[in-house]
N, C-alpha and C positions, 0 to 999 in steps of 0.2 A: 504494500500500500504506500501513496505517494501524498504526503499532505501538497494540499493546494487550496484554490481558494479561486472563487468566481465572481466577476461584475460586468459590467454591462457595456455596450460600445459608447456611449456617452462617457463614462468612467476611465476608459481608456484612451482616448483621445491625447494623443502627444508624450505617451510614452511607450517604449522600446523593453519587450519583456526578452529573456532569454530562450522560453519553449511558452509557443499557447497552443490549446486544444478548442477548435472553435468552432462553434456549432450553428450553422448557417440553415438548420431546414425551418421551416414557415414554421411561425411561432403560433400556439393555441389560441390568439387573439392579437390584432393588428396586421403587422407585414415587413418586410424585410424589404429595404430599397437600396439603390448604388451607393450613397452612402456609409450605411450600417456595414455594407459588403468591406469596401472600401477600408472602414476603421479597422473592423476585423480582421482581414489578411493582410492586414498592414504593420502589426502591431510585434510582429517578430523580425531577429534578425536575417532571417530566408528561409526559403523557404522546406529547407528539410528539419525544421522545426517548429512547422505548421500542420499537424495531425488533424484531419476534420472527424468531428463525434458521430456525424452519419450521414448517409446519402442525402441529396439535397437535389429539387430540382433547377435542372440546367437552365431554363425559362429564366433564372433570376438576372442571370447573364444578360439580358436580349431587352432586358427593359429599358425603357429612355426612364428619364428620369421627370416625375410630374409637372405639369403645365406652371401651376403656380411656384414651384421652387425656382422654374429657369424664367419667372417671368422676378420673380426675388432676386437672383442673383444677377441678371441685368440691371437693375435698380440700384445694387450695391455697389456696379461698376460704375456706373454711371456717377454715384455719389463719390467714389475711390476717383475720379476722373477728374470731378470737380475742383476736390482739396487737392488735389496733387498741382491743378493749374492756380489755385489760391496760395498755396503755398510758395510756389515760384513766383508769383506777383510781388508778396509781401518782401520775398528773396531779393528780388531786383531792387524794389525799391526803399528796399531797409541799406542799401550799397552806400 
């Protein structure tokens, strides 16, 4: 037996485990999108210390990612586009 310990893709978000065991099939309520994938297989140093818990449909692969996230993350850019040229203004003319 191997002590270990489990949390969630939100939880992991920006850290670097040594071995994770990750279980990517449709959860008994909600759903699993390219992000949560994304956190998940992400979260180790490579991939031969990424064991998956069990079969999983392939279909998760193939999905775009929802309407209103990529209509979000345009929005973000666009605001990331703004300050980056507000920031240059005030650059210039702080000279």
């Amino acid at each position: 037996m191997t002590p270990a310990y489990a949390f969630t893709d939100y939880r992991a978000q920006g850290q670097t485990l040594p071995c994770v065991v990750v279980d990517i099939a449709t959860p008994p309520s909600g759903g699993l999108n390219l992000f949560n994938l994304y956190v998940a297989l992400s979260r180790s140093a490579g991939r031969s210390t990424i064991p998956l818990l069990r079969d999983f449909d392939d279909d998760i692969f193939q999905k775009s990612h929802c309407n209103d996230l990529l209509v979000e993350d345009d929005r973000l850019e666009e605001e990331n586009n703004k300050t980056c040229k507000w920031w240059t203004f005030l650059k210039r003319n702080s000279e």
